[in-house]
TILOLUM-226453 format. One record per residue: x, y, z of N, C-alpha, C in turn. Coordinates in steps of 0.2 Angstrom, whole numbers, padded with zeros to 4 digits, always signed. Atoms other than C-alpha are relative to their C-alpha. Layout:
XYZXYZXYZ;...
//
This chain:
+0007-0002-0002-0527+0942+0706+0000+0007+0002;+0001-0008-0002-0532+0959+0707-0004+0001+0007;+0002-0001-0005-0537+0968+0723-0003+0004+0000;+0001-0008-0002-0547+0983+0729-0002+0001+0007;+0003-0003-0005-0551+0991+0746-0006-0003+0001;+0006+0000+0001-0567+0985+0754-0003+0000+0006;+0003-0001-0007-0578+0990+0769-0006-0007-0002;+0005+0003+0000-0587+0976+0775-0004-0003+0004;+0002-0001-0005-0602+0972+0784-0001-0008+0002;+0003+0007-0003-0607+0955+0793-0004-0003+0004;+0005+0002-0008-0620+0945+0805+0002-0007+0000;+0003+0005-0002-0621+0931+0814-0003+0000+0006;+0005-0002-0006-0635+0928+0826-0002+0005+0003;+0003-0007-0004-0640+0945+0826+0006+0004+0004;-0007-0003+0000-0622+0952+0828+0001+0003-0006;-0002-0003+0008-0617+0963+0816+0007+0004+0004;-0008-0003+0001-0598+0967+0811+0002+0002-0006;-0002-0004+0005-0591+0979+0800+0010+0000+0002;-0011-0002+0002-0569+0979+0794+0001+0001-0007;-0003-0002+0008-0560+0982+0778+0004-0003-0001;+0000+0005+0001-0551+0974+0770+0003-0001-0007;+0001+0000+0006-0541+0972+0753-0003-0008-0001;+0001+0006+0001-0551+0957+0744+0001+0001-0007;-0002+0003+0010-0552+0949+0725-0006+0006-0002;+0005-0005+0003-0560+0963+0713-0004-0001-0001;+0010+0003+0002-0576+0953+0711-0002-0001+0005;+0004+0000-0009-0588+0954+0724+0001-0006+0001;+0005+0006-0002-0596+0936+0722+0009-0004+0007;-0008+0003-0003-0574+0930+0725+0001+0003+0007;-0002-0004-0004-0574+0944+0737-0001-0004+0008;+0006+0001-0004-0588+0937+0746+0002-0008+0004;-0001+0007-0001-0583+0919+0747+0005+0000+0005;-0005-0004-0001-0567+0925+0752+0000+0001+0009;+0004-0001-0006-0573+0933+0767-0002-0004+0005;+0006+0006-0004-0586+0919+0773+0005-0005+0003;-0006+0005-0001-0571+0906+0772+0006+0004+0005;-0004-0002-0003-0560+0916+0782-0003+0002+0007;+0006-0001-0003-0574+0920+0794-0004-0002+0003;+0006+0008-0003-0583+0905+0800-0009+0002+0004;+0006-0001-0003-0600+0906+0806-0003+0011-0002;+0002-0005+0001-0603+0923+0800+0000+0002-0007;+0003-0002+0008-0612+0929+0783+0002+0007-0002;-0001-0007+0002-0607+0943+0773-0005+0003-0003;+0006-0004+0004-0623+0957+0767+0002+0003-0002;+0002-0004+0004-0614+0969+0762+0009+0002-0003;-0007-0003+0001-0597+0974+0752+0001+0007-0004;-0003-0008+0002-0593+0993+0751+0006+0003-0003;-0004-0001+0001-0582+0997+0741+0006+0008+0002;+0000-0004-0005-0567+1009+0749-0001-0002+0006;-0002+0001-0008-0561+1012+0768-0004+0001+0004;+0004-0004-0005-0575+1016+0779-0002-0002+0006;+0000+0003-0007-0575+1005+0793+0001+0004+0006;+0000-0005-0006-0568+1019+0804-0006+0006+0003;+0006-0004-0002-0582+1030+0805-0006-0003-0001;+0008+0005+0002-0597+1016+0803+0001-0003+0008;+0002+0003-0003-0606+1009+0816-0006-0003-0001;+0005+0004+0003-0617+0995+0817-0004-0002+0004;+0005+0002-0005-0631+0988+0825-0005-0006+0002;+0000+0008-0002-0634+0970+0831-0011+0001+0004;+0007+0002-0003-0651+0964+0836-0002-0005+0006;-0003+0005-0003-0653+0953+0850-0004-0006+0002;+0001+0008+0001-0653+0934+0850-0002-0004+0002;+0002+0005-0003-0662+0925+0858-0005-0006-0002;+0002+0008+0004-0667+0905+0856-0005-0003+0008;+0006+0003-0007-0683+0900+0867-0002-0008-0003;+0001+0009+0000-0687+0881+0870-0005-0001-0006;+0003+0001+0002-0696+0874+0857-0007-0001+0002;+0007+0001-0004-0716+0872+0863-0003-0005-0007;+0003+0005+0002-0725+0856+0858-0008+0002+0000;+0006-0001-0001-0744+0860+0852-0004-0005-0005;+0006+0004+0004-0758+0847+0848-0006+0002-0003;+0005-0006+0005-0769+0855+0836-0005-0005+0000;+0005+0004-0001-0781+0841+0840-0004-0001+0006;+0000-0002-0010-0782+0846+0859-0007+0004-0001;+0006-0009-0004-0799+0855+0862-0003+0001+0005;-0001+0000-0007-0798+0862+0876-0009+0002+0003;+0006+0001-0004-0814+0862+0888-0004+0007-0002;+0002-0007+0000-0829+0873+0885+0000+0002-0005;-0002-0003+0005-0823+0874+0866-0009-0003-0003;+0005+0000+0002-0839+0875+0855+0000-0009-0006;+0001+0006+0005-0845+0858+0846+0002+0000-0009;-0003-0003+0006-0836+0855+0829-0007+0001-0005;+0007-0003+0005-0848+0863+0816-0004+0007+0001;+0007-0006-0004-0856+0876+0828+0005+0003+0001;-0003-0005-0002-0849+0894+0829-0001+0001+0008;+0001-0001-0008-0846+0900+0846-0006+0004+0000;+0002-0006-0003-0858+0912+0854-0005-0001-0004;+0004+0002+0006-0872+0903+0842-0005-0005+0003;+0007+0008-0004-0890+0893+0848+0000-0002-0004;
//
């Protein structure tokens, strides 16, 4: 199987990572490759070539808020009768 140099970049959960890498000369194989080697982290981008040493990357940050339960049938007090616009004799 053929190889080539490959800078490559990564996320999971708003993490991003960038390494290199020789992989298989097809991305798609490349790509797979990677993921499988790599668990819980997606690959976006393969650059062909060493550039991992002067790249830098930029993660966003992650955060998971509790689920919030809304009853869209709830009308709360004070709401205008159904059919009549607010703010309407």
């Amino acid at each position: 199987m053929a190889t080539r140099p490959y800078t490559v970049i990564m996320v999971s959960y708003g993490n991003t990572l960038s390494c290199q890498g020789n992989y298989s000369y097809e991305p798609a194989r490349a790509c797979k490759e990677i993921e499988a080697a790599n668990p819980g982290w997606r690959v976006v981008a393969l650059v062909p070539g060493l550039h991992a040493s002067g790249m830098h990357t930029f993660g966003r940050p992650y955060t998971a808020s509790e689920q919030q339960q809304v009853d869209v049938w709830d009308i709360p007090a004070g709401a205008p009768p159904a059919g009549k616009a607010p703010n309407c004799s």
